[in-house]
C-alpha positions in Angstrom: -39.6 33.6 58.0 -36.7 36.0 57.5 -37.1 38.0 60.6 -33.8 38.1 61.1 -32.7 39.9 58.3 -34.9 43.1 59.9 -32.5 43.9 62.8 -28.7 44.8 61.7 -26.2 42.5 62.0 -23.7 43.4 65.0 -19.8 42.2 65.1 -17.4 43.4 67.5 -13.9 41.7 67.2 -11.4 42.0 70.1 -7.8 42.1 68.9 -4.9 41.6 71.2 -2.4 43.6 69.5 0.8 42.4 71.3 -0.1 38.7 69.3 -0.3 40.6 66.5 3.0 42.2 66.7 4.1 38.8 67.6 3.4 37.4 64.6 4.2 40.5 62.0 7.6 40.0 63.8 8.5 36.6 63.8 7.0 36.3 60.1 9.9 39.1 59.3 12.7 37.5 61.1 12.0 34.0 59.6 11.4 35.5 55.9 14.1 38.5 55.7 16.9 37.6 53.3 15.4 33.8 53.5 17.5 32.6 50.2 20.5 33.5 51.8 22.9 31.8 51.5 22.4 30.9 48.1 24.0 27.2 49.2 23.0 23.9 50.7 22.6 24.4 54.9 22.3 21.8 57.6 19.3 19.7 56.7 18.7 20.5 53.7 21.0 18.0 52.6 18.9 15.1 54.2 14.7 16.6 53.1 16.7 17.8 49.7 17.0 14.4 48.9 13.8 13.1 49.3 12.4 16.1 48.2 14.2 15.5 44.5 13.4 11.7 44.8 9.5 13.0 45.4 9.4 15.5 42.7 10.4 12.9 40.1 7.2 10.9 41.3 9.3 8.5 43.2 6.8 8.1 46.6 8.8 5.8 49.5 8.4 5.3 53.5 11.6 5.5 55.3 12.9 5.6 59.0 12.3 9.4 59.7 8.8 9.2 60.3 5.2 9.7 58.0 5.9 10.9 55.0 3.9 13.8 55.1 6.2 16.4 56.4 8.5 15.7 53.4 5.7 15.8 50.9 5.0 19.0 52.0 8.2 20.2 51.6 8.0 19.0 47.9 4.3 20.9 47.9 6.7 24.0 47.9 8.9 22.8 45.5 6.0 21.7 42.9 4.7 25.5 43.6 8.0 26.9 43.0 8.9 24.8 39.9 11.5 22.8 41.2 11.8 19.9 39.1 13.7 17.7 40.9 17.4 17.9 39.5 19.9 18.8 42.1 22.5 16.7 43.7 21.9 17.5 47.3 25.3 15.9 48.8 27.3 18.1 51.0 26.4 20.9 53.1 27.5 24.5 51.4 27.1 23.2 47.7 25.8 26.1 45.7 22.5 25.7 44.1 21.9 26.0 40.5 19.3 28.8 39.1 16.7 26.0 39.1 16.6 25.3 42.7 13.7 27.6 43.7 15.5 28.3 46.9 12.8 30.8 48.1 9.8 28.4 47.6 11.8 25.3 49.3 12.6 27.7 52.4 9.5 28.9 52.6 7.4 26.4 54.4 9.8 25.7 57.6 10.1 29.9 57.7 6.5 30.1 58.3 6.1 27.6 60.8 9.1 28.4 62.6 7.7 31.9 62.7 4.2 31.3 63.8 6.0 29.7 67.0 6.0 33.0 68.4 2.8 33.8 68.6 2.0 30.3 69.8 4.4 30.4 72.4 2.3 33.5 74.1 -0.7 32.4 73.3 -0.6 28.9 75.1 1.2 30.8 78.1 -1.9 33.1 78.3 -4.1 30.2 78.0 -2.2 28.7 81.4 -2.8 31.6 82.8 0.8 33.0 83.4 0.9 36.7 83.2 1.2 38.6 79.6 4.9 39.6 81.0 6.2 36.1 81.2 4.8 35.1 78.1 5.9 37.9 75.9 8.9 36.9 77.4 8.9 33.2 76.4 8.0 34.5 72.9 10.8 37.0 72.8 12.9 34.2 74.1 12.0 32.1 70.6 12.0 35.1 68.9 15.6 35.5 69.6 17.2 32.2 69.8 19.5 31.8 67.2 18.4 28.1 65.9 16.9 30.3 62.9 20.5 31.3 61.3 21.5 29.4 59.3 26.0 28.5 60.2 27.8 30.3 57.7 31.4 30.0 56.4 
């Protein structure tokens, strides 16, 4: 009955290493120095808000879309201890010490950096050569949509 357990079990695991550099460099771009500026940037004044309104148990449906994208945004926030009590109402307002910054960054940073990888992997899935698609990824790596505009 257990036969199976007689011969050893095998694994062999291929790793493409250039995905894996990918990935352990996107992650560090999109995560270095991620609660600077210690201040309200570009959309964070439009998901702040119904991140607060969320985090004081306040649960809506508006225009944007499903709600689920904000709610995890307030996910972080819950996990970072944000309670809910900032005025989010003008881009470059500084945030008091119980805005977990960090926690309400982090989510976005982490999918913005996992685009990388993605990016090469789904151009080595069409079948365009490694070159081009390391390039693609470089090309994402790069772009400058991550910075946040700074006075």
């Amino acid at each position: 009955m257990l036969s199976f357990l007689k011969s050893p079990v095998i694994l062999s695991v291929d790793i493409n290493l250039t995905l894996v550099a990918l990935a352990v460099v996107g992650l560090i771009s999109r995560l270095w120095a991620l609660s600077y500026p210690r201040a309200v940037v570009f959309d964070e004044v439009y998901y702040g808000q119904f991140l607060s309104l969320y985090m004081k148990r306040i649960f809506f449906v508006d225009d944007s879309g499903p709600p689920f994208g904000h709610m995890l945004l307030a996910f972080g926030g819950y996990l970072g201890g944000f309670d809910g009590n900032f005025l989010w109402n003008r881009i470059g307002a500084e945030y008091s010490p119980n805005v977990p910054i960090w926690a309400l960054r982090m989510l976005p940073a982490i999918a913005g950096s996992l685009c990388v990888p993605l990016a090469y992997q789904i151009l080595v899935e069409l079948r365009f050569s490694h070159l081009v698609a390391l390039g693609a990824a470089l090309l994402i790596l790069l772009g400058k949509a991550f910075v946040p505009c700074i006075n």
